[in-house]
C-alpha positions, 0 to 999 in steps of 0.5 A: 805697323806699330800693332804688329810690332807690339805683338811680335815685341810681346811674342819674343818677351813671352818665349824668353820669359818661358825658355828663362823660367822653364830651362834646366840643366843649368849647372851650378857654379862652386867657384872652386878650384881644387888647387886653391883647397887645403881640405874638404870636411864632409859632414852626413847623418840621420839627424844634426843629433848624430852627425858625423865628418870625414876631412878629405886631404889627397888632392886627387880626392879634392878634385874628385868631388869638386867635379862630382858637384860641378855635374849637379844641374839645377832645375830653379831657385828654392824657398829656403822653408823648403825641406828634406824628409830624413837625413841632413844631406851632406855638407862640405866645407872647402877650406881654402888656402886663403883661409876662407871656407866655401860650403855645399849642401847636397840633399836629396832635391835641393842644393845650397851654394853661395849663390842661393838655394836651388832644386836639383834636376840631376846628380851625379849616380856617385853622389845620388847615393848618400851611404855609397858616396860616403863609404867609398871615402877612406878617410876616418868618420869622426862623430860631430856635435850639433852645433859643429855643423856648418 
């Protein structure tokens, strides 16, 4: 009796062990509403060197990329020596009407938020294209510094 209840005990530890390790599609939590934001900076480029930053301002757009990010699904935690060939990503930097700052990094496999960094499983088709993404927003580009970068 004790055998078979050690074995089934080890049988359901296993495949919750397995369903907790391999699920994915698991969404991202930004703790964001897009009521509570004055602006989000945008920030993309080839290198840190050449960086640039777009301030999205019209509430429509705030809600707009909120939900964009909220539809990015992760896969699992990434090491943070992880790294992306090409590009910096984007970063966006939600100032708060609290006066506190919330960022994302968004690269081509991974995801940074408050929580940790995790490897992406899926992105949204709008936000996959980094240059498209970019371009369909009309807010003035202005170059950044290196250290300006959040």
């Amino acid at each position: 009796m004790k055998k078979r209840y050690w074995g089934f005990l080890i049988l359901v530890l296993s495949i919750s062990v397995f369903i907790f390790i391999f699920s994915s599609n698991r969404p991202i939590d930004l703790s964001v509403n897009a009521e509570d934001v004055r602006h989000i900076d945008i920030f993309t480029g080839s290198v840190p060197a050449s960086a640039e930053k777009k301030s999205v301002t019209k509430s429509t757009d705030i809600e707009e990329i909120i939900n964009l990010l909220n539809e990015v699904t992760i896969k699992r935690k990434a090491s943070e020596n992880y790294s992306q060939v090409g590009g910096i990503g984007m970063y966006f930097e939600f100032h708060l009407e609290n006066g506190e700052n919330a960022i994302v990094h968004l690269s081509s496999e991974t995801i940074s938020t408050k929580d940790g960094f995790f490897k992406t499983n899926k992105v949204p088709r709008e936000l996959d294209d980094e240059d498209t993404f970019w371009k369909s927003l009309s807010y003035e580009s202005v170059n950044v510094k290196q250290d300006e970068l959040p």
